[in-house]
MIMARLUM-813812 format. One record per residue (C-alpha): x, y, z; residue in one letter. Coordinates in steps of 0.25 Angstrom, whole numbers, padded with zeros to 4 digits, always signed. Layout:
<rs>
XYZA;...
</rs>
This chain:
<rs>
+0329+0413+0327X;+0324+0425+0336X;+0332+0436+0337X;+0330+0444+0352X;+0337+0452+0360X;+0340+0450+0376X;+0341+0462+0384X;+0334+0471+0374X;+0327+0475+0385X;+0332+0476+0397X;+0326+0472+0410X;+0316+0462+0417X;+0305+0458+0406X;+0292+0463+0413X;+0299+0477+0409X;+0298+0476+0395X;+0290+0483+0387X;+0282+0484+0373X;+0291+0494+0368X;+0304+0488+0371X;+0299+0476+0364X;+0295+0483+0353X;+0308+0490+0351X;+0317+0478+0352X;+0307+0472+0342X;+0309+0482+0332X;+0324+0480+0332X;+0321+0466+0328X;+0322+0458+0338X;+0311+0446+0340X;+0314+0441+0355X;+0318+0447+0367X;+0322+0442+0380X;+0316+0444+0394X;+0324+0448+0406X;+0319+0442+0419X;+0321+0447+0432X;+0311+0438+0441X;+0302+0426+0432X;+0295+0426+0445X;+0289+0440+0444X;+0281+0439+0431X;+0266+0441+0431X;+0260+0434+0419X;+0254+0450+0415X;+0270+0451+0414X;+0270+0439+0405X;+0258+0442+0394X;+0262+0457+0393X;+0277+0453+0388X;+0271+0443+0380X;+0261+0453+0374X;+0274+0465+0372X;+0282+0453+0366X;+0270+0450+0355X;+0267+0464+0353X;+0283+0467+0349X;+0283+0454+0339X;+0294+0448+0351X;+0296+0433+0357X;+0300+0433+0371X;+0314+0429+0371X;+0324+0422+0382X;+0321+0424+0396X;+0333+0431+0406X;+0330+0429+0421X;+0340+0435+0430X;+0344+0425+0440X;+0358+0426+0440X;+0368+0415+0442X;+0360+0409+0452X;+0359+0394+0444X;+0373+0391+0448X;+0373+0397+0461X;+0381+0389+0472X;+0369+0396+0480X;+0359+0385+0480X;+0347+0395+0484X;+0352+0403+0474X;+0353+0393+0463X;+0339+0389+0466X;+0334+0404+0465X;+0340+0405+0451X;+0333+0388+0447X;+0320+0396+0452X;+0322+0409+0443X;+0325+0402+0430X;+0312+0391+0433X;+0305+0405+0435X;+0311+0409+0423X;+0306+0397+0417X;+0293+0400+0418X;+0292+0413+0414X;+0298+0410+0401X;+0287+0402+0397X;+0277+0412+0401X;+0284+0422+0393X;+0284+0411+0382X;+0300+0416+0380X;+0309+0405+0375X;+0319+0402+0385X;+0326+0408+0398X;+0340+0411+0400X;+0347+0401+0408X;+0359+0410+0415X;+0372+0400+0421X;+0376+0411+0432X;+0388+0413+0439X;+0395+0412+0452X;+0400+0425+0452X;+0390+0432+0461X;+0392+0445+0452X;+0384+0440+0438X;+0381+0427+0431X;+0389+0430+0421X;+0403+0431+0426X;+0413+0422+0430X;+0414+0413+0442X;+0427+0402+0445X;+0415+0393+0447X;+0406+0394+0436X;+0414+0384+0428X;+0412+0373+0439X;+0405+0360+0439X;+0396+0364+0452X;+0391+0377+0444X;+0387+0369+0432X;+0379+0359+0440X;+0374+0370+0447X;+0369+0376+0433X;+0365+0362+0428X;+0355+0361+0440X;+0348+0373+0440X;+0346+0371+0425X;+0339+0359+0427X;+0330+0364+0439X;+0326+0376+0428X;+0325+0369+0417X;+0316+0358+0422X;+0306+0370+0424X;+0310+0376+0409X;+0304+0362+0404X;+0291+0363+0413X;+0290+0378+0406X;+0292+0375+0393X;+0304+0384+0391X;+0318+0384+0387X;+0330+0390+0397X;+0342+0394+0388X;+0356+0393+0397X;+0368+0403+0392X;+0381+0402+0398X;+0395+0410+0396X;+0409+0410+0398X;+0409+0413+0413X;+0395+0404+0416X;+0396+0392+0418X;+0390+0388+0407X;+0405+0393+0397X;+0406+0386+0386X;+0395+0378+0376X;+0398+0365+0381X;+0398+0371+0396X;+0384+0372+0391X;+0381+0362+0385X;+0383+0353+0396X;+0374+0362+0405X;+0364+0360+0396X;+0367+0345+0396X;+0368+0344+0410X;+0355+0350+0414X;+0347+0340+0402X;+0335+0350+0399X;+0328+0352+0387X;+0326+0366+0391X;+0339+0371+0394X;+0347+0375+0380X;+0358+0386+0379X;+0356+0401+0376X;+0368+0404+0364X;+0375+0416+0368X;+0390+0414+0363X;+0398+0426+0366X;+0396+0421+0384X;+0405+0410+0382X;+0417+0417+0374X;+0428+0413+0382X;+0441+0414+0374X;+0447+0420+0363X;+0447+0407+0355X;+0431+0408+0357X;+0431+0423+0352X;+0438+0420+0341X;+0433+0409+0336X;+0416+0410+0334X;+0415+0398+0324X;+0421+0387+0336X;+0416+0396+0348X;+0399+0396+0342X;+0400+0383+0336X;+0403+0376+0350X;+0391+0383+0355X;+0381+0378+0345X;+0387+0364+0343X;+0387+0362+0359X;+0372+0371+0360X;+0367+0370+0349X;+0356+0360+0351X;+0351+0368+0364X;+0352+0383+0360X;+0340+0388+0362X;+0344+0404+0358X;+0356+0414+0360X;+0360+0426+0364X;+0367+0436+0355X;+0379+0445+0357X;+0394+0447+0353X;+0408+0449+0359X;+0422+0454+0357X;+0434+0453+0363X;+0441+0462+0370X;+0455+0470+0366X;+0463+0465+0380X;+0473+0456+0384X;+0463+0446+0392X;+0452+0441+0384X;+0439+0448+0386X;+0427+0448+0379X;+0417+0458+0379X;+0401+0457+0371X;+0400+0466+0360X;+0390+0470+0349X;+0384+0460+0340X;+0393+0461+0327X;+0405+0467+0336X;+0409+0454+0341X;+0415+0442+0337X;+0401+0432+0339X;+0400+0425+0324X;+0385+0430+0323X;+0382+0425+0312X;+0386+0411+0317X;+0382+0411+0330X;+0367+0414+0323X;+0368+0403+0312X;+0371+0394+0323X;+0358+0398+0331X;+0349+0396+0320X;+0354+0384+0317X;+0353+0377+0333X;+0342+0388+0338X;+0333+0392+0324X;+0321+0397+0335X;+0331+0403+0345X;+0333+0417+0349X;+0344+0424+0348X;+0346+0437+0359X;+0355+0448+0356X;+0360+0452+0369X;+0368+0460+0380X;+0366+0473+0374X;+0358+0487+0378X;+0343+0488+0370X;+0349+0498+0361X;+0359+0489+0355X;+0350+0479+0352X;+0346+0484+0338X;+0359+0486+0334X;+0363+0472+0340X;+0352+0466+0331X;+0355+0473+0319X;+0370+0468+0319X;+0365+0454+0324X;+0356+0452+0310X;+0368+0455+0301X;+0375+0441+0308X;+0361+0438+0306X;+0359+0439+0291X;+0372+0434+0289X;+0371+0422+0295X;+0355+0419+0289X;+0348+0419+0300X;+0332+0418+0301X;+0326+0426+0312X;+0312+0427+0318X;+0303+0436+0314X;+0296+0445+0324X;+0283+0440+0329X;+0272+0449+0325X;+0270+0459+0335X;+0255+0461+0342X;+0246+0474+0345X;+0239+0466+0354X;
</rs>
């Protein structure tokens, strides 16, 4: 497996720069993801100088992240179609970059994020929404040659592993598979508690159509409602070393993306993250050997 970071550097990808790459290369990452505010703005000049950075740093171009929103399950039909048209763009753009797959967001209909809550998220109009904007995007993900990696959560409506499962099998496409990322569906306290049960569901259900994973960590919080809040790797209740045997076992070429955390705690993140590591046998990927040229 490879292990990256996402959001090690923050902002669109056309502002990275060699020595950003270089830093988060020397704390031991290997790929990195790419932020992407309009697919539609990138010059091909834009294109070969991140590929030339990336190769000089000894880096693989990792996940692509457009920002569109909720807009694929939009009651908005204009705006549905916006977002189907940003993640065909997206799409393409992937391949130029040669990145391995881009991020397949479910939305919301809370008109303040696509990550919170909505009554409706749950219902069956929402998911045949989702189902056919899927199919429109991935019909061009096959004419590029690229992979689009769905994550869902708690609130989404994609909730649960088998919520996703039947996404996955509803929109029938070789190239849609599942991005891991376990601690967005913790929704109870028998969930929390039980890691074994609550990770094994995922990659019995997913297993077959991970294509990577994202990682971070959770705890509960001391209150009378349940609330759970993300926490530092190694400070939370994820079974680490589980959900990584787990991945090398159903993803062996996947990356795996440390996440939601401000560049300098990405070192230390990492550092904690190869202790569950080593424990638990993992073989990583090596650097690629970085270029002069």
């Amino acid at each position: 497996m490879h292990l990256g970071a996402a959001g090690r550097i923050p902002g669109d990808w056309r502002g990275i720069t060699a020595g950003e790459l270089q830093a988060a290369a020397a704390e031991g990452f290997t790929v990195l993801n790419l932020i992407v505010t309009d697919p539609g703005e990138a010059r091909q000049e834009d294109v070969d100088r991140l590929q030339r950075m990336f190769a000089q740093a000894g880096l693989q171009p990792g996940q692509t992240n457009g920002r569109y929103g909720g807009a694929l399950v939009s009651s908005d039909e204009a705006e549905r179609v916006a977002g189907i048209e940003f993640l065909k763009r997206m799409c393409g753009l992937t391949s130029r970059l040669g990145a391995p797959n881009t991020y397949l967001r479910p939305g919301s209909l809370n008109p303040n994020g696509a990550w919170l809550p909505h009554p409706e998220n749950r219902s069956p109009q929402v998911f045949d929404r989702l189902v056919d904007s899927a199919k429109r995007a991935c019909r061009t993900a096959e004419d590029e040659g690229v992979s689009i990696a769905v994550e869902g959560g708690v609130v989404s409506p994609l909730y649960s592993a088998r919520r996703v499962r039947d996404f996955i099998d509803a929109v029938g496409s070789p190239a849609l598979g599942f991005n891991q990322d376990p601690v967005n569906f913790v929704a109870s306290l028998d969930d929390a508690y039980d890691m074994t049960r609550f990770l094994g569901e995922f990659f019995d259900l997913l297993g077959d159509v991970t294509f990577g994973a994202h990682a971070k960590d959770f705890r509960i919080v001391d209150q009378l409602l349940v609330h759970f809040q993300e926490e530092d790797i190694g400070s939370g209740l994820i079974d680490h070393e589980l959900f990584l045997r787990e991945m090398q076992r159903v993803c062996p070429d996947g990356h795996v993306l440390i996440e939601h955390l401000p560049p300098e705690k990405f070192a230390e993140a990492n550092r904690q993250f190869m202790v569950f590591s080593d424990r638990a046998g993992i073989v990583w990927e090596t650097p690629l050997s970085s270029s002069a040229g």
